[in-house]
N, CA and C atoms of all chains as a GROMACS GRO file, in nm:
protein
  585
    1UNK      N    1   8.984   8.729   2.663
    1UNK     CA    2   8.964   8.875   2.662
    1UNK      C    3   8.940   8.923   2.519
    2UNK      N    4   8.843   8.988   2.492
    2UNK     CA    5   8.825   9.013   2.366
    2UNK      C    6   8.872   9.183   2.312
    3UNK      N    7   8.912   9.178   2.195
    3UNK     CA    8   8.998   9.325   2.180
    3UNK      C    9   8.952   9.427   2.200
    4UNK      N   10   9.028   9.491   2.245
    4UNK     CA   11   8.962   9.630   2.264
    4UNK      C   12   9.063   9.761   2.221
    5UNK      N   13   8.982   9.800   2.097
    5UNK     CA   14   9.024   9.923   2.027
    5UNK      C   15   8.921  10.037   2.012
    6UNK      N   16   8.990  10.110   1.975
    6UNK     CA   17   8.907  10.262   2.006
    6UNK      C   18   8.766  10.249   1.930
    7UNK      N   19   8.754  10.170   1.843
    7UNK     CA   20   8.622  10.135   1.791
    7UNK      C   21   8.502  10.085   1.866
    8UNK      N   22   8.593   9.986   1.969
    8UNK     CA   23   8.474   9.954   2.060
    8UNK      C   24   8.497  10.035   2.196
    9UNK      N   25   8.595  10.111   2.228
    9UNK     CA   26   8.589  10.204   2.312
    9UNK      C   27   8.486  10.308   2.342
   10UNK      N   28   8.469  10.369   2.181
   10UNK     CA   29   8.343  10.512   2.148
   10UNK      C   30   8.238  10.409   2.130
   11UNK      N   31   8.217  10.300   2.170
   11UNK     CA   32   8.114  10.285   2.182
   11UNK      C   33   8.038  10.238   2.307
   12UNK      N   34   8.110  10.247   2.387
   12UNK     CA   35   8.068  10.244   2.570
   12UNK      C   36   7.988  10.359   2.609
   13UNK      N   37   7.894  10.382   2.672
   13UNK     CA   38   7.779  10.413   2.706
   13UNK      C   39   7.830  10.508   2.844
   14UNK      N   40   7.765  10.607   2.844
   14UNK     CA   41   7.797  10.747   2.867
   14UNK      C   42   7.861  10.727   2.997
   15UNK      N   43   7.789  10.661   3.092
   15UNK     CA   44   7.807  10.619   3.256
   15UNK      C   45   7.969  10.538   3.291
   16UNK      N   46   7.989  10.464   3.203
   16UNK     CA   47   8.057  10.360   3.133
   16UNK      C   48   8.192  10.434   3.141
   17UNK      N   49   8.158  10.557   3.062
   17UNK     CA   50   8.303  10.633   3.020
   17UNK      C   51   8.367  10.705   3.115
   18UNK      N   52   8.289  10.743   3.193
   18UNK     CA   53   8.253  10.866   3.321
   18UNK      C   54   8.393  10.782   3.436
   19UNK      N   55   8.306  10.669   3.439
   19UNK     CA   56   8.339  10.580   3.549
   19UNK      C   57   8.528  10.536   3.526
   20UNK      N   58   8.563  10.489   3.418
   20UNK     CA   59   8.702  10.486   3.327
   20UNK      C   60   8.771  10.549   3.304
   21UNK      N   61   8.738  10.727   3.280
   21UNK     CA   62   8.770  10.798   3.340
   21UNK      C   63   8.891  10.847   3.470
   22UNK      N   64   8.776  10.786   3.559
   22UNK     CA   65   8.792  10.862   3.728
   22UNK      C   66   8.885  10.694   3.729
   23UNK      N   67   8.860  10.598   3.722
   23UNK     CA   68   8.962  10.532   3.747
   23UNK      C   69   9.072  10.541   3.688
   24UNK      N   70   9.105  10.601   3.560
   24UNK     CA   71   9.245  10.622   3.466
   24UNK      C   72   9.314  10.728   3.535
   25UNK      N   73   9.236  10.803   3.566
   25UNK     CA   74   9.295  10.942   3.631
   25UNK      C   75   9.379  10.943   3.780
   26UNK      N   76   9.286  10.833   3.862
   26UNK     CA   77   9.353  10.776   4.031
   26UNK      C   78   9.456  10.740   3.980
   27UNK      N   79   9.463  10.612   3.838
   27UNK     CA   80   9.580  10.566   3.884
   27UNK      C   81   9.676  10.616   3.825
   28UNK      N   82   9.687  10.716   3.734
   28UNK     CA   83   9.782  10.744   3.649
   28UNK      C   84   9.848  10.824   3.781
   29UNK      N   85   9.788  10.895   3.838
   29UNK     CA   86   9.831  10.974   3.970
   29UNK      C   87   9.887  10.879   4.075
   30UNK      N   88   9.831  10.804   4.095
   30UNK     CA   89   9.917  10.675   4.171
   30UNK      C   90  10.048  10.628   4.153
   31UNK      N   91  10.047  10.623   4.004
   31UNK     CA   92  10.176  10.606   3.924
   31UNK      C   93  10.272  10.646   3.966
   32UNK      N   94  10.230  10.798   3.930
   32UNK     CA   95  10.328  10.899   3.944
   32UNK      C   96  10.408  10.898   4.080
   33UNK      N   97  10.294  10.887   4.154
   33UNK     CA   98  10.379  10.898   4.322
   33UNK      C   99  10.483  10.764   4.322
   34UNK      N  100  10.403  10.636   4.284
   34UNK     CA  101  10.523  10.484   4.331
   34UNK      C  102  10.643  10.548   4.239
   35UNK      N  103  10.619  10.612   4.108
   35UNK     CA  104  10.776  10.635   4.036
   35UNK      C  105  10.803  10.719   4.079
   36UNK      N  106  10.783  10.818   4.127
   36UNK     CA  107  10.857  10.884   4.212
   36UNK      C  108  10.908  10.889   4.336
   37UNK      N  109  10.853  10.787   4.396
   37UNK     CA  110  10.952  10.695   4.525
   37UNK      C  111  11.018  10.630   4.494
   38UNK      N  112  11.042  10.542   4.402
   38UNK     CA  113  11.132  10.466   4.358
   38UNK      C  114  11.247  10.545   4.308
   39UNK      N  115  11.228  10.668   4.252
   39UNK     CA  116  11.332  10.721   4.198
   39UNK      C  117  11.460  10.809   4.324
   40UNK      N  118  11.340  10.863   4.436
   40UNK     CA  119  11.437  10.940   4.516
   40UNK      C  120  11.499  10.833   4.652
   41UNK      N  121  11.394  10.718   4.647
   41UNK     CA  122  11.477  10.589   4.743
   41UNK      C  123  11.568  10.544   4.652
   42UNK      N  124  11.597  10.516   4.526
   42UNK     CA  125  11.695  10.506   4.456
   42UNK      C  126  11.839  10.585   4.457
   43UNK      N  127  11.799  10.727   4.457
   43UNK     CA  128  11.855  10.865   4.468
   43UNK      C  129  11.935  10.853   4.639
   44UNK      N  130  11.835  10.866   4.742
   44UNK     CA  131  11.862  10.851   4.861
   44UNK      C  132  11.983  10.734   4.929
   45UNK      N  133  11.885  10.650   4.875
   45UNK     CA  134  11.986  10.516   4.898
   45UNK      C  135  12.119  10.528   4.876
   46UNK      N  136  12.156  10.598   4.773
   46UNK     CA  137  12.303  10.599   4.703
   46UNK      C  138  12.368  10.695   4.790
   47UNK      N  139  12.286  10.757   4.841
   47UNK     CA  140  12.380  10.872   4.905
   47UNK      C  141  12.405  10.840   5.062
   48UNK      N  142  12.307  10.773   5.127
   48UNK     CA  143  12.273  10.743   5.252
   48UNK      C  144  12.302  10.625   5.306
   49UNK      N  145  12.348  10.492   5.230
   49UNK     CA  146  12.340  10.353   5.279
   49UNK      C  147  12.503  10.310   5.251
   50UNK      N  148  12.586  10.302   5.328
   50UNK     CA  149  12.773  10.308   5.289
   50UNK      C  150  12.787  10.165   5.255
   51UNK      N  151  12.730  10.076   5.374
   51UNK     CA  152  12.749   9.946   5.393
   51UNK      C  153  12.622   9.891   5.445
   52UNK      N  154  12.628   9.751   5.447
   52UNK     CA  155  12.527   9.657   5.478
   52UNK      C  156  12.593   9.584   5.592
   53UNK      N  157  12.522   9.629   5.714
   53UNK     CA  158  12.537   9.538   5.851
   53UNK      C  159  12.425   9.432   5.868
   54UNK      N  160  12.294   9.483   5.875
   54UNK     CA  161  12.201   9.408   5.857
   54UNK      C  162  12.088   9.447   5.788
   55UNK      N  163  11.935   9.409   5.808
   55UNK     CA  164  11.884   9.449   5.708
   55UNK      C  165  11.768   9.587   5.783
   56UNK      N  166  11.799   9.648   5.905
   56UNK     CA  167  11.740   9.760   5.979
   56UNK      C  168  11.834   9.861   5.930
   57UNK      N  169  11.754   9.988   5.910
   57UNK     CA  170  11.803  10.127   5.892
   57UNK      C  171  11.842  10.172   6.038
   58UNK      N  172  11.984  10.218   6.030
   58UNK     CA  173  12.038  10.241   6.161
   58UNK      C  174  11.954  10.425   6.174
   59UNK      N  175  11.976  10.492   6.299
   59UNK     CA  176  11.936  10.598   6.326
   59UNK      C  177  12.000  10.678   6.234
   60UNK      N  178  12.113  10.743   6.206
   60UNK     CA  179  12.210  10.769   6.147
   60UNK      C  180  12.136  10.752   5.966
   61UNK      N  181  12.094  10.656   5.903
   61UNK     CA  182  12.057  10.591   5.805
   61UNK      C  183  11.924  10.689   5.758
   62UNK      N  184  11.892  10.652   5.887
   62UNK     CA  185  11.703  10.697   5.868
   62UNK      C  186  11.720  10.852   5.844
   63UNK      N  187  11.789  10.944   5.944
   63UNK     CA  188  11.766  11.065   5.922
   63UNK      C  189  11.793  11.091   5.819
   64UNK      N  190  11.919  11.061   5.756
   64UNK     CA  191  11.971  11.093   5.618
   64UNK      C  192  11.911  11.058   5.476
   65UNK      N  193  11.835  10.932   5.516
   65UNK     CA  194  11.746  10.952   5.431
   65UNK      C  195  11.547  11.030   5.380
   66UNK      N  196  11.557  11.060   5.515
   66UNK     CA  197  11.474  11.179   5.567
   66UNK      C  198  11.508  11.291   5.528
   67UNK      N  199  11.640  11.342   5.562
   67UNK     CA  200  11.684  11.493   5.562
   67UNK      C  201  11.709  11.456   5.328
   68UNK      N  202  11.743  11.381   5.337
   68UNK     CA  203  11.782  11.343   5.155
   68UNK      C  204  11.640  11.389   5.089
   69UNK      N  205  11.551  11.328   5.134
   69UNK     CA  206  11.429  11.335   5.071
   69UNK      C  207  11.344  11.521   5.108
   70UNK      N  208  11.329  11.549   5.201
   70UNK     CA  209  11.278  11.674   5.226
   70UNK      C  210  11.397  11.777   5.141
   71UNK      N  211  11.520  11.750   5.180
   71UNK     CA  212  11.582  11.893   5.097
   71UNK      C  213  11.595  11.870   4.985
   72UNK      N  214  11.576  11.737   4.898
   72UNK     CA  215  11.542  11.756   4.735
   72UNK      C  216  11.406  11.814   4.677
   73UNK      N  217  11.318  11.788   4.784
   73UNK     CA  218  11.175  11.889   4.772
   73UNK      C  219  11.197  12.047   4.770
   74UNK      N  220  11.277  12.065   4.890
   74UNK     CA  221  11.322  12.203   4.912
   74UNK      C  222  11.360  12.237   4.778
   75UNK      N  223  11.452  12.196   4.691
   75UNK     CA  224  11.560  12.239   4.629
   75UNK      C  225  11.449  12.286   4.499
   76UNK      N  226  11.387  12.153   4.489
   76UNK     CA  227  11.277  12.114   4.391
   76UNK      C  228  11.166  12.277   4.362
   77UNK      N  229  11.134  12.334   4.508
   77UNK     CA  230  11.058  12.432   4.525
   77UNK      C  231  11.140  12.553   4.494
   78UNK      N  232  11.224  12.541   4.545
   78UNK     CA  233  11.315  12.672   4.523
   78UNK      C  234  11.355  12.702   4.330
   79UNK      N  235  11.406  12.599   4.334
   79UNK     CA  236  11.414  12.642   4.140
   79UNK      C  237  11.267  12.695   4.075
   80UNK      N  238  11.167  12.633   4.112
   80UNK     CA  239  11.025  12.634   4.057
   80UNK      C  240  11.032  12.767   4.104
   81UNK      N  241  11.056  12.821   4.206
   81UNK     CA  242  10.986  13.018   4.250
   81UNK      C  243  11.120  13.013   4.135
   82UNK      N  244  11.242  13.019   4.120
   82UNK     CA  245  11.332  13.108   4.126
   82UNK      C  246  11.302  13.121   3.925
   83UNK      N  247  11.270  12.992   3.895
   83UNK     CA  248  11.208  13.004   3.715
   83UNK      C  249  11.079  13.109   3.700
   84UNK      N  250  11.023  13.115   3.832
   84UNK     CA  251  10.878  13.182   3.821
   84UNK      C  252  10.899  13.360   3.818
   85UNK      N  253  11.013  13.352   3.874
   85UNK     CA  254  11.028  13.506   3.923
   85UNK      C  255  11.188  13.536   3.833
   86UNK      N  256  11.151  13.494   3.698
   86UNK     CA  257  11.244  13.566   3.601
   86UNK      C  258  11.134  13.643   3.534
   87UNK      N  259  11.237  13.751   3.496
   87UNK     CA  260  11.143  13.842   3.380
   87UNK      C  261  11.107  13.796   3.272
   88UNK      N  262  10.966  13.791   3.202
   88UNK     CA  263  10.906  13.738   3.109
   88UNK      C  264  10.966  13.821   3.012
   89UNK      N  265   8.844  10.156   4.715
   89UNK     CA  266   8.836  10.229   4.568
   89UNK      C  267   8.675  10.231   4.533
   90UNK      N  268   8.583  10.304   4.578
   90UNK     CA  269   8.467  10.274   4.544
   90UNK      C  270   8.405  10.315   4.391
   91UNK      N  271   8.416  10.158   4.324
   91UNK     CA  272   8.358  10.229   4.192
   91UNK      C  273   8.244  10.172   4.172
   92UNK      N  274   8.154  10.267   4.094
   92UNK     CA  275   8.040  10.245   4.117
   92UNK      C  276   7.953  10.060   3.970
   93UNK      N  277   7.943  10.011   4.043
   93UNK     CA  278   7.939   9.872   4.009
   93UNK      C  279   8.010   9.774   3.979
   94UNK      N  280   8.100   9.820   3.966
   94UNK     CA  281   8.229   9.726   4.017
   94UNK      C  282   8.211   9.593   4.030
   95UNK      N  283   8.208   9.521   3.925
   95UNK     CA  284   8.267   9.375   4.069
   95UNK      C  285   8.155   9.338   4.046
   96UNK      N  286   7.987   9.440   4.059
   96UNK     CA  287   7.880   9.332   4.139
   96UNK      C  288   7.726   9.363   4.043
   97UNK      N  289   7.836   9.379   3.917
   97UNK     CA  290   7.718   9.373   3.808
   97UNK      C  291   7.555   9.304   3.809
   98UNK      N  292   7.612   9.151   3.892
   98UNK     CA  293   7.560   9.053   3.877
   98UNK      C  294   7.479   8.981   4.011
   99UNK      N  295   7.526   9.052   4.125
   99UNK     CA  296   7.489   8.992   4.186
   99UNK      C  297   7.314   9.050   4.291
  100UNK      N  298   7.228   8.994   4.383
  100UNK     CA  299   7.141   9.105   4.349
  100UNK      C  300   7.124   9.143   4.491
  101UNK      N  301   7.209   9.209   4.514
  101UNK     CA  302   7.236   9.309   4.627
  101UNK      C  303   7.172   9.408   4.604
  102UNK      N  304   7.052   9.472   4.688
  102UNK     CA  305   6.951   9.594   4.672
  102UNK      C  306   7.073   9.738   4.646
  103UNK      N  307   7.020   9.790   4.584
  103UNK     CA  308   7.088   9.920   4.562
  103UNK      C  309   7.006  10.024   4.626
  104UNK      N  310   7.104  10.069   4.689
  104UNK     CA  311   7.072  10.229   4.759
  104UNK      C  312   7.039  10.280   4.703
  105UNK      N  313   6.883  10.285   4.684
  105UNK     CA  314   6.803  10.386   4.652
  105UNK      C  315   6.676  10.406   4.711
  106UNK      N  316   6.668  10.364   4.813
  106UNK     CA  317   6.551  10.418   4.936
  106UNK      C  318   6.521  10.567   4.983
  107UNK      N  319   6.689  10.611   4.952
  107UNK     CA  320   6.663  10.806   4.977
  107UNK      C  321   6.603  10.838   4.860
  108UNK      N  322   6.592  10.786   4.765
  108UNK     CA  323   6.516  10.835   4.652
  108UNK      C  324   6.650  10.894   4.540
  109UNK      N  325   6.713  10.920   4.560
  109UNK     CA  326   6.856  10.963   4.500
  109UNK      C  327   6.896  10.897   4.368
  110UNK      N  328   6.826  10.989   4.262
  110UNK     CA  329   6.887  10.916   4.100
  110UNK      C  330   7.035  10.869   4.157
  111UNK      N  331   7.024  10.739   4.108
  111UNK     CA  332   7.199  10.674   4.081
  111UNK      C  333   7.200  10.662   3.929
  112UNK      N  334   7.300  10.697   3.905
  112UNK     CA  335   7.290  10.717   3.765
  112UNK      C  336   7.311  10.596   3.646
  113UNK      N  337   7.172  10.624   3.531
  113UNK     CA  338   7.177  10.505   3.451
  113UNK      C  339   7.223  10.416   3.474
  114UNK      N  340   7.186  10.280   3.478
  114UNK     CA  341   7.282  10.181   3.456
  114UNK      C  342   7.356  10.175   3.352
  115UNK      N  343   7.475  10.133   3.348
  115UNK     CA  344   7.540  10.063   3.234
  115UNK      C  345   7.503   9.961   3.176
  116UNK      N  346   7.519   9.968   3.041
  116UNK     CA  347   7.502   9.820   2.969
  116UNK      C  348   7.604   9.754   2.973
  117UNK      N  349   7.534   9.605   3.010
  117UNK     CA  350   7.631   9.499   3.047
  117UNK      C  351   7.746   9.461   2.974
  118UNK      N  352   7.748   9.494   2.857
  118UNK     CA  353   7.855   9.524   2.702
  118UNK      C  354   7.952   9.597   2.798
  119UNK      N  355   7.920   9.754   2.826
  119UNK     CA  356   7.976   9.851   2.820
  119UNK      C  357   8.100   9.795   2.968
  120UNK      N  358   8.017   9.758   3.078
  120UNK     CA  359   8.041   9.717   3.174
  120UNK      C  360   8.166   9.613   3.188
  121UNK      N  361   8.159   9.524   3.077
  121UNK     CA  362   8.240   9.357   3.040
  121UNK      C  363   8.384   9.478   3.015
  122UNK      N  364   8.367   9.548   2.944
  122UNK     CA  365   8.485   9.640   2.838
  122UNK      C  366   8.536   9.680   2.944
  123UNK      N  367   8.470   9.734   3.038
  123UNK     CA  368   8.528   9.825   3.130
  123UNK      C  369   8.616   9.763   3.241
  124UNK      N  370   8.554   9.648   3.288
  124UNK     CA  371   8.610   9.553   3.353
  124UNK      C  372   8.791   9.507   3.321
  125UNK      N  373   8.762   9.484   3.173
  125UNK     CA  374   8.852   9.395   3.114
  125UNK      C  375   8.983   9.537   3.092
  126UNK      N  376   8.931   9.636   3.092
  126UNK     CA  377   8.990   9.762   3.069
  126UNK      C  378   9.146   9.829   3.205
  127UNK      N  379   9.029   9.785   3.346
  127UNK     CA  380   9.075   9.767   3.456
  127UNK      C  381   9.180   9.699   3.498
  128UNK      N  382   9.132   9.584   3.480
  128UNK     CA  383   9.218   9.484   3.494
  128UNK      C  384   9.320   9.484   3.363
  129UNK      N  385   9.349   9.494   3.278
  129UNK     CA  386   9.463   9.558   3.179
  129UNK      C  387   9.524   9.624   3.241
  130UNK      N  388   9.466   9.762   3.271
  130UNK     CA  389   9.564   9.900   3.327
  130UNK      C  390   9.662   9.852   3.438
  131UNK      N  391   9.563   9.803   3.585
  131UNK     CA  392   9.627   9.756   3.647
  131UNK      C  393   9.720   9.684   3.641
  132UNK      N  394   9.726   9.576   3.566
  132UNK     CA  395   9.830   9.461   3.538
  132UNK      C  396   9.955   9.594   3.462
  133UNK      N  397   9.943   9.630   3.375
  133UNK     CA  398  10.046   9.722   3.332
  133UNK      C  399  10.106   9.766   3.412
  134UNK      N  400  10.010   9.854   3.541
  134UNK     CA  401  10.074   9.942   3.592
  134UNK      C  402  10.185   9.892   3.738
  135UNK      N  403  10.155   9.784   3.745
  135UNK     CA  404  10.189   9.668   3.871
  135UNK      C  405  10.329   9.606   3.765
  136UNK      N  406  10.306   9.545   3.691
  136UNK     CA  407  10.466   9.511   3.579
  136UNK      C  408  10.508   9.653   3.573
  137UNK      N  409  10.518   9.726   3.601
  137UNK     CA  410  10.618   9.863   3.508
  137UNK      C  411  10.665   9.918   3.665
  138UNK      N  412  10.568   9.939   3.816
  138UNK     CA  413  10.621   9.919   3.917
  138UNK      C  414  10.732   9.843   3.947
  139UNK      N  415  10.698   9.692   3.938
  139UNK     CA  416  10.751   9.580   4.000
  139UNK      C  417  10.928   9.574   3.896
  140UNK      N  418  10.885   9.648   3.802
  140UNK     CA  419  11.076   9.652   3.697
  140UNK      C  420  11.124   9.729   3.751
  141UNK      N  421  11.080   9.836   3.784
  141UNK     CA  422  11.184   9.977   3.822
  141UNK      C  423  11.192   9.965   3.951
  142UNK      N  424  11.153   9.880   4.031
  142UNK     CA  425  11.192   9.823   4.149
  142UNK      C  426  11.277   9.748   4.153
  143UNK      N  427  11.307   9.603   4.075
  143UNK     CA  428  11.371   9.480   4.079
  143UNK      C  429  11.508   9.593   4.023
  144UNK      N  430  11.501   9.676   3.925
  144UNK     CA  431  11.585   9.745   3.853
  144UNK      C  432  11.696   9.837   3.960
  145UNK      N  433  11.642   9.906   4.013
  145UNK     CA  434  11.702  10.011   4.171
  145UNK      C  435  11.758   9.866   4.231
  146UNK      N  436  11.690   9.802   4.308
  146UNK     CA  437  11.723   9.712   4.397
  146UNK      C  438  11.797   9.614   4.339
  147UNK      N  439  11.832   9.540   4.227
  147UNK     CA  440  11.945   9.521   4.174
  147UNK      C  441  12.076   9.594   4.152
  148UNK      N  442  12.081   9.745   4.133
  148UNK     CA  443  12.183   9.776   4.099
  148UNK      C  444  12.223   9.833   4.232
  149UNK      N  445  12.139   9.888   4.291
  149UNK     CA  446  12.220   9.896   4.449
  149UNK      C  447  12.268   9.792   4.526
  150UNK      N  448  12.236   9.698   4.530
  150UNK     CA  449  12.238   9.612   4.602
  150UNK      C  450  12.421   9.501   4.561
  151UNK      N  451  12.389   9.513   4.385
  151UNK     CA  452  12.474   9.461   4.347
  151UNK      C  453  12.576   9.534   4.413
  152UNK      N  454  12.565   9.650   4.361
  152UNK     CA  455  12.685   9.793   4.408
  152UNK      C  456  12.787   9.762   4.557
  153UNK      N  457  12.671   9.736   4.632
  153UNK     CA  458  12.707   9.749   4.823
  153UNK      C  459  12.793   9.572   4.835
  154UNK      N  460  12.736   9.496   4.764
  154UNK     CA  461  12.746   9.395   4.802
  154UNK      C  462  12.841   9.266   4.712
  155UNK      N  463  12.839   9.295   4.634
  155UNK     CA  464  12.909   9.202   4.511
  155UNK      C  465  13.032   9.263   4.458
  156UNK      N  466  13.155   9.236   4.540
  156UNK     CA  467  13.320   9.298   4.514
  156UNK      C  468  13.389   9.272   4.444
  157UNK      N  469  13.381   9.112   4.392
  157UNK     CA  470  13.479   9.017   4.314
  157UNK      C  471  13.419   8.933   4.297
  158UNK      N  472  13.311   8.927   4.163
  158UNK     CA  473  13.227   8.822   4.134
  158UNK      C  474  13.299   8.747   4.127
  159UNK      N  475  13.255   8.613   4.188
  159UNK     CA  476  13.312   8.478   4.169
  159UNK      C  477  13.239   8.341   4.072
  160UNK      N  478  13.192   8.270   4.079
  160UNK     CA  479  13.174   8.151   3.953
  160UNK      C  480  13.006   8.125   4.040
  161UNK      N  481  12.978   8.150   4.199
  161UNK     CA  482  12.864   8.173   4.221
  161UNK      C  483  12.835   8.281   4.329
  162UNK      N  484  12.712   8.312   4.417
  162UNK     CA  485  12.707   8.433   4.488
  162UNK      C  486  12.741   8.302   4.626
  163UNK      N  487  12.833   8.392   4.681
  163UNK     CA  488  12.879   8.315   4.831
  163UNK      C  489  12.768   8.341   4.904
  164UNK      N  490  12.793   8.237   5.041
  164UNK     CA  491  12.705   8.283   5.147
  164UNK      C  492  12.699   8.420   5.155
  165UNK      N  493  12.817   8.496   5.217
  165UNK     CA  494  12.781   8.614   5.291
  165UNK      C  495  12.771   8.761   5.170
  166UNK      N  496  12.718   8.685   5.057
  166UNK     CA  497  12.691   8.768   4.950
  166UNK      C  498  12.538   8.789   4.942
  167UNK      N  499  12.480   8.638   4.948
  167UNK     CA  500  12.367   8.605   4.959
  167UNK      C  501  12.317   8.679   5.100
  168UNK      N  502  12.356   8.692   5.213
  168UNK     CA  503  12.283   8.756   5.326
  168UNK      C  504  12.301   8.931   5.313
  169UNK      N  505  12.427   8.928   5.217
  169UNK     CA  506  12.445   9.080   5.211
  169UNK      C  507  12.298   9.108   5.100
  170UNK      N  508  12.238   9.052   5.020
  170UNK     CA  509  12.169   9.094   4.929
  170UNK      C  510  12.005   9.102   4.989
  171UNK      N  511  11.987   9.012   5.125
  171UNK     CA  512  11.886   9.009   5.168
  171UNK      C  513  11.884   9.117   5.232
  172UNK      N  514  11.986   9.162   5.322
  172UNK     CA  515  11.978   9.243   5.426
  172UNK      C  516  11.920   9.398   5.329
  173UNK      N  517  12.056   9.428   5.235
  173UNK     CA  518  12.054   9.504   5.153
  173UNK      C  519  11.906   9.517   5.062
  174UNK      N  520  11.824   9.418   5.070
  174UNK     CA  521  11.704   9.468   4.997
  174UNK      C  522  11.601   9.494   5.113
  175UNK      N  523  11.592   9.438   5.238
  175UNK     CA  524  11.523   9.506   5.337
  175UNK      C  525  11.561   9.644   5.344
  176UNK      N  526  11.699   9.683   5.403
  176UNK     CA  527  11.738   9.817   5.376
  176UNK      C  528  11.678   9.912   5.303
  177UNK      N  529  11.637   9.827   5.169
  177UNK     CA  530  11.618   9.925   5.071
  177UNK      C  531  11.467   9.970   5.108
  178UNK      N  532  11.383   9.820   5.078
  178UNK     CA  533  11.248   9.823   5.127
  178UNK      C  534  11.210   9.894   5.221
  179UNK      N  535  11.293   9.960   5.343
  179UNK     CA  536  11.267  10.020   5.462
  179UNK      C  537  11.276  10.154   5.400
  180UNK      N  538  11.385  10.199   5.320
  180UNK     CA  539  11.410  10.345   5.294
  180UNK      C  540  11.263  10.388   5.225
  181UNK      N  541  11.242  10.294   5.116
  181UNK     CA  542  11.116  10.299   5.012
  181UNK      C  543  10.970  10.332   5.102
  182UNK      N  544  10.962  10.245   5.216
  182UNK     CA  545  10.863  10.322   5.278
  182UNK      C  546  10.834  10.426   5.375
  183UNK      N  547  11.020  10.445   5.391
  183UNK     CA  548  11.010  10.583   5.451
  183UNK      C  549  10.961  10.713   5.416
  184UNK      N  550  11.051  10.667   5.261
  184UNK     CA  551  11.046  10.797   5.183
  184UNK      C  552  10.884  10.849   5.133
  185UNK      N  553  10.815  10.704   5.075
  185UNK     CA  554  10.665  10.697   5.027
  185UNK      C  555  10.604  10.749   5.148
  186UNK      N  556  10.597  10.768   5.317
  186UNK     CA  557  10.534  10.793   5.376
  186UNK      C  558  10.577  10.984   5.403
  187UNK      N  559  10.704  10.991   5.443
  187UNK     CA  560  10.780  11.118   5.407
  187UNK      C  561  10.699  11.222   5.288
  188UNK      N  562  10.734  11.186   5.199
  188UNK     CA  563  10.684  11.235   5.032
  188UNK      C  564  10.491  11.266   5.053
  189UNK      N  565  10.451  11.151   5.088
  189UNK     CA  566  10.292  11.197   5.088
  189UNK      C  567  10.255  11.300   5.171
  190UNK      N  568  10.341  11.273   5.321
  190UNK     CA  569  10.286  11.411   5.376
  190UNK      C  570  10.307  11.537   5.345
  191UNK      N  571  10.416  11.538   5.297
  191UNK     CA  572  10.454  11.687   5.215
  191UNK      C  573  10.347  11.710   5.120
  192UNK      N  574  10.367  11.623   5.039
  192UNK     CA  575  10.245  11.666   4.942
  192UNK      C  576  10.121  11.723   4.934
  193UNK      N  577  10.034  11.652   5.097
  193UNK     CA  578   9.946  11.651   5.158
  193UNK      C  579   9.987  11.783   5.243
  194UNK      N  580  10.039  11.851   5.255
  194UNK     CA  581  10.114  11.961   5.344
  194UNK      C  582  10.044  12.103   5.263
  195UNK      N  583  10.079  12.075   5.066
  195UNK     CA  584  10.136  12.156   5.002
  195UNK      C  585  10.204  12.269   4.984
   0.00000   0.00000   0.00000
């Protein structure tokens, strides 16, 4: 693999850049979503999983980590209005 | 992931252009090699920095649920607690990843 620094970066050809771009951009956004599953199945897990019977999420398991994940969104939305709707 | 030449710099598969439809410039094959090698970098990064903060969660939970009184090695029913316990986990992970997108997708 031969190096690649910003020297030979600005020098990739217009189509080239366009294209590097739109792929940096998918995945940085991609990113974001796997770390942020990892963080609230992390989050979830701790709150939702007591013991290990086997390796299936019991009913009980599943909702809670369902209901875990939607009301940290909730909560998530609610601070965001409630920062939005202070007086500037 | 359709990117546009991708992969098939080289090979000589007619290109859609019978509708008449500028496709835009080719790339130079320079530019193309960089870009490639660029890809495949990111990706590899972004797949190692996944695959830690995974092994990372799923180690420390797992240890947590399952490992009471370390002993000199992991017993059997330590060892099945750690399998079970990482399916567990694996199951929550794609609950939540499927959960999470539709919301998102909701907005």
């Amino acid at each position: 693999m031969s190096d690649l620094d910003l020297n030979t970066l600005s020098k990739l050809d217009e189509t080239t850049k366009s294209e590097l771009n739109t792929f940096i951009q998918q995945e940085t956004a991609r990113a974001k979503v796997q770390t942020s599953v990892t963080q609230f199945t992390d989050m979830c897990f701790k709150k939702c999983i007591t013991s290990v019977q086997d390796g299936n999420l019991n009913r009980e398991e599943e909702n809670c980590v369902s209901n875990c994940l939607n009301r940290f969104l909730d909560t998530n939305i609610k601070i965001v209005n409630l920062l939005q709707s202070l007086p500037k | 992931m359709g990117f546009l030449g991708f992969g098939s710099s080289n090979d000589n598969a007619p290109s859609i252009t019978s509708t008449g439809t500028p496709t835009p410039a080719a790339a130079d094959p320079r530019s193309q090699q960089i870009k490639n090698e660029l890809i495949t970098k990111v990706s590899q990064e972004i797949a190692t920095a996944n695959a830690t903060a995974l092994v990372n969660a799923l180690t420390e939970n797992c240890y947590k649920l399952c490992i009471f009184k370390p002993a000199s090695s992991l017993s059997a029913e330590e060892n099945k607690c750690i399998d079970d316990c990482s399916a567990k986990f694996m199951r929550s992970w794609n609950l939540i990843s499927k959960s999470y997108i539709t919301r998102i997708n909701q907005g």
